[in-house]
C-alpha positions in Angstrom: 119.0 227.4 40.9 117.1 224.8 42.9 118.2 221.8 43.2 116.0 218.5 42.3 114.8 216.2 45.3 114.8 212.3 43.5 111.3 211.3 44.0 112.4 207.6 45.3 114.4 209.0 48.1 111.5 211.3 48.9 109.4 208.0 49.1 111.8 206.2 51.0 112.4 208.9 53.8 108.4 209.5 54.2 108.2 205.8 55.0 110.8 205.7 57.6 109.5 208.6 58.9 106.3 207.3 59.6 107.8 203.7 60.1 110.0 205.1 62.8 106.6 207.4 64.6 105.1 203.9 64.4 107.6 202.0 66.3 107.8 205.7 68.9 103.9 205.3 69.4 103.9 201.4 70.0 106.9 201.5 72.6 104.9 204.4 74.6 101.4 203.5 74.0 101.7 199.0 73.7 104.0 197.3 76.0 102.7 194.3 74.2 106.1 192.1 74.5 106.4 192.2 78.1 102.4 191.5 78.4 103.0 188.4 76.2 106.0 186.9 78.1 104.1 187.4 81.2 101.2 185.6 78.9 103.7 183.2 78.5 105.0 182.7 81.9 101.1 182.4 83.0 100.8 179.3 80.4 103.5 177.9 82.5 101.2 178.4 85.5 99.2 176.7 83.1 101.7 174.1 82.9 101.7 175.0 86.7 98.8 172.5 86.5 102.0 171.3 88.3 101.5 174.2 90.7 97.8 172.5 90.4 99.9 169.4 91.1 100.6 171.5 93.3 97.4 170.4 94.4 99.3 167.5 95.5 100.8 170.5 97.4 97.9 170.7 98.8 97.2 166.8 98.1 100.3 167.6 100.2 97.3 168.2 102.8 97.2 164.3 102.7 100.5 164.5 103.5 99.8 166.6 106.5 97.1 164.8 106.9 99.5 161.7 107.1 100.9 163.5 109.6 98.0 164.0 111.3 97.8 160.1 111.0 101.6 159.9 112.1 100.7 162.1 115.3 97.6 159.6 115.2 100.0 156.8 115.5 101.6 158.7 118.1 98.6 158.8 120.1 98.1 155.4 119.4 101.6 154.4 120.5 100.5 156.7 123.7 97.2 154.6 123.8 99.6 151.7 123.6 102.4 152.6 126.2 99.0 154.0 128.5 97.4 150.3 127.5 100.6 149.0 128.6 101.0 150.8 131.5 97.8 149.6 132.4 98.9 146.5 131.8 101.8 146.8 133.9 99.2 148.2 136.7 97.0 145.6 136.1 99.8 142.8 136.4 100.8 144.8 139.7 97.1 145.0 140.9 97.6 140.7 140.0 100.8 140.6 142.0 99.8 143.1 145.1 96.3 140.6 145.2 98.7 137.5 145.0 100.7 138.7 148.4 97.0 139.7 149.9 96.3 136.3 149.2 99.0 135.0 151.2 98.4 137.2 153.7 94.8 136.4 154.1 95.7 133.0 154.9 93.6 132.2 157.8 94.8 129.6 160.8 92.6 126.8 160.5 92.4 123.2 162.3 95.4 121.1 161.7 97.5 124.2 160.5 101.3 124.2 162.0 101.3 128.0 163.6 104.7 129.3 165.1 103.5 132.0 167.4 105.3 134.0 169.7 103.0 135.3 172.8 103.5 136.5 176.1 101.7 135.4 179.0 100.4 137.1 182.0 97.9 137.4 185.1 95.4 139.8 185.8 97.9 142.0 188.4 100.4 142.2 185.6 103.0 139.5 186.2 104.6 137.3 183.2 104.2 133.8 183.9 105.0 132.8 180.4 106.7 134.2 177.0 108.6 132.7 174.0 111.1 135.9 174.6 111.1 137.3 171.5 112.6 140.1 171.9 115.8 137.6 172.8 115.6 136.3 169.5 114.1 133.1 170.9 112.0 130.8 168.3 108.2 130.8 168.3 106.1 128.2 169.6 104.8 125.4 167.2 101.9 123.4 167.4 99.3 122.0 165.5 95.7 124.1 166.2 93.0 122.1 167.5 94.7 119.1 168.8 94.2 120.0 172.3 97.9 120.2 172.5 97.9 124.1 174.3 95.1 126.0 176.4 91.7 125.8 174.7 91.7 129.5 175.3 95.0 129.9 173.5 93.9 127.3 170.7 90.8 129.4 170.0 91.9 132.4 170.3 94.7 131.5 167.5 91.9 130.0 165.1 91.2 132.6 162.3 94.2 134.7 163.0 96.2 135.9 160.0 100.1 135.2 159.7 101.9 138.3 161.0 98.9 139.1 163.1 98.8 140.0 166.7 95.8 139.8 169.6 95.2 139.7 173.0 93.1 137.5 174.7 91.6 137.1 178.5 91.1 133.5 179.1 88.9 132.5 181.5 89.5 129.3 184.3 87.8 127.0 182.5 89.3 127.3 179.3 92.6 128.0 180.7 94.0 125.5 183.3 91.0 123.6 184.4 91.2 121.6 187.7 91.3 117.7 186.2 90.2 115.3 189.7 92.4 112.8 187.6 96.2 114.6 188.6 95.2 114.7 191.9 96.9 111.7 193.4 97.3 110.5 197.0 100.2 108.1 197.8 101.4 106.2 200.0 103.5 107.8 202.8 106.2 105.2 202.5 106.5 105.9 199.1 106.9 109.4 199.2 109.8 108.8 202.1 111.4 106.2 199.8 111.4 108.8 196.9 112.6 111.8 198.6 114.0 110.7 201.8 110.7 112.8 204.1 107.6 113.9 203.8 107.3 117.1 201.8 104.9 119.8 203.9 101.9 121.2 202.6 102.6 123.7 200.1 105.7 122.2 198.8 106.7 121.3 195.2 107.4 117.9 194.1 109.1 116.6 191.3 108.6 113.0 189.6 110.9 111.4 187.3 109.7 108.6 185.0 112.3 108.0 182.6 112.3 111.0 180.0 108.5 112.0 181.9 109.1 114.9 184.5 105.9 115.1 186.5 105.6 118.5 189.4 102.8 118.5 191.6 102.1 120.7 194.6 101.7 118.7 198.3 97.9 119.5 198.8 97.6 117.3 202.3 99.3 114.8 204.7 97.9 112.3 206.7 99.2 109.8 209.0 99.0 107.4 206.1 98.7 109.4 202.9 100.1 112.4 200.6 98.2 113.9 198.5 99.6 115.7 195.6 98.0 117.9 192.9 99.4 117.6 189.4 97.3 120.0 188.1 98.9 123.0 186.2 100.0 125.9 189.1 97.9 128.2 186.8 94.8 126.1 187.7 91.8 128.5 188.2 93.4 131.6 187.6 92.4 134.5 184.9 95.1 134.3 182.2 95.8 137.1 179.2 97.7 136.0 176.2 99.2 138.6 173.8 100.0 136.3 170.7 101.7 137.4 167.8 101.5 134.4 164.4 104.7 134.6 162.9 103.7 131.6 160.2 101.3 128.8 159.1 101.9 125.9 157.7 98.9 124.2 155.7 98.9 120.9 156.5 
């Protein structure tokens, strides 16, 4: 005999039949929970308006940007050490024109020079130096005094300090002949100063308290000397190599 199927329990097991092919064809056909989280996750990018703030991210360009200016600060520091390095140049460019300054110094009238020179004639011979390379001192005197050769003093106007020339100097303004130290004596005198009469030729040396006088016998007569005080370089060609060591500005 057949047994009876209750109508409620029919009901119920049709629904969750077709309750449970429902939920089968939604998990195969709608993946709709993970579309939303991701839904979700994109209204966090939303709130990733803090992703757009990461904008400042790229705001953060500014940042870059700052450090563009922080490598333009670095060029300015370079700007600055080159400006100061130019500074420095400059201030060496002052101190290099300072020394030229002292070097251009030119010997003028009533300047103390100290030069060292060396003296010669035309066939070679030294007839006066300051030997220098003894280690002797220079000569001092005050240019344009008339207290050297004219030839000398001229020669040493306009000269630099450290700077060496040679000069010819001619007769005249080397030793000139002066009429005035050429002096005729007495020939008693000259016996009662040396004793004799010196010949013709001969050197003669006068003493006049701290004055030392030389003259060279020129003539002798049965009455008279005559002796020439004149410089022994008198008419003779003289070339001066003259080295300023220093000038002193009056």
């Amino acid at each position: 005999m057949a047994k009876k199927i209750n109508p409620m329990l029919a009901i119920v097991g049709g629904l969750l039949a077709v309750l449970l092919l429902f939920a089968i064809i939604s998990i195969v056909f709608y993946p709709g929970p993970d579309v939303v989280i991701d839904d979700h996750h994109g209204a966090e990018d939303g709130h990733g308006a803090e992703v757009d703030h990461g904008a400042e991210v790229d705001h953060g360009a500014e940042v870059d940007h700052s450090a563009d200016d922080n490598h333009g600060a670095e060029e300015g520091d370079a700007a600055d050490t080159n400006n100061s390095d130019t500074a420095a140049g400059d201030n060496t460019s002052s101190a290099d024109d300072n020394a030229a300054a002292d070097d251009s110094v030119t010997a003028a009238a009533g300047d103390t020079v100290f030069a060292h020179y060396v003296g010669k004639f035309e066939n070679g011979t030294v007839f006066a130096s300051t030997n220098r390379e003894t280690g002797a001192q220079p000569m001092e005197f005050i240019l344009g005094k008339g207290v050297i050769v004219k030839g000398f003093d001229d020669a040493v106007l306009g000269m630099k300090k450290g700077e060496t020339k040679t000069v010819t100097v001619q007769p005249k303004d080397g030793f000139p002949s002066n009429p005035d130290k050429i002096v005729t004596f007495n020939k008693t005198q000259i016996t009662s100063a040396f004793g004799s009469v010196p010949d013709v030729g001969n050197e003669v040396t006068f003493t006049n308290g701290n004055q030392v006088s030389k003259g060279i016998v020129q003539e002798v007569t049965s009455n008279t000397v005559v002796i020439d005080f004149n410089d022994v370089n008198v008419g003779k060609v003289l070339i001066y190599e003259i080295t300023v060591t220093d000038i002193s500005r009056n």
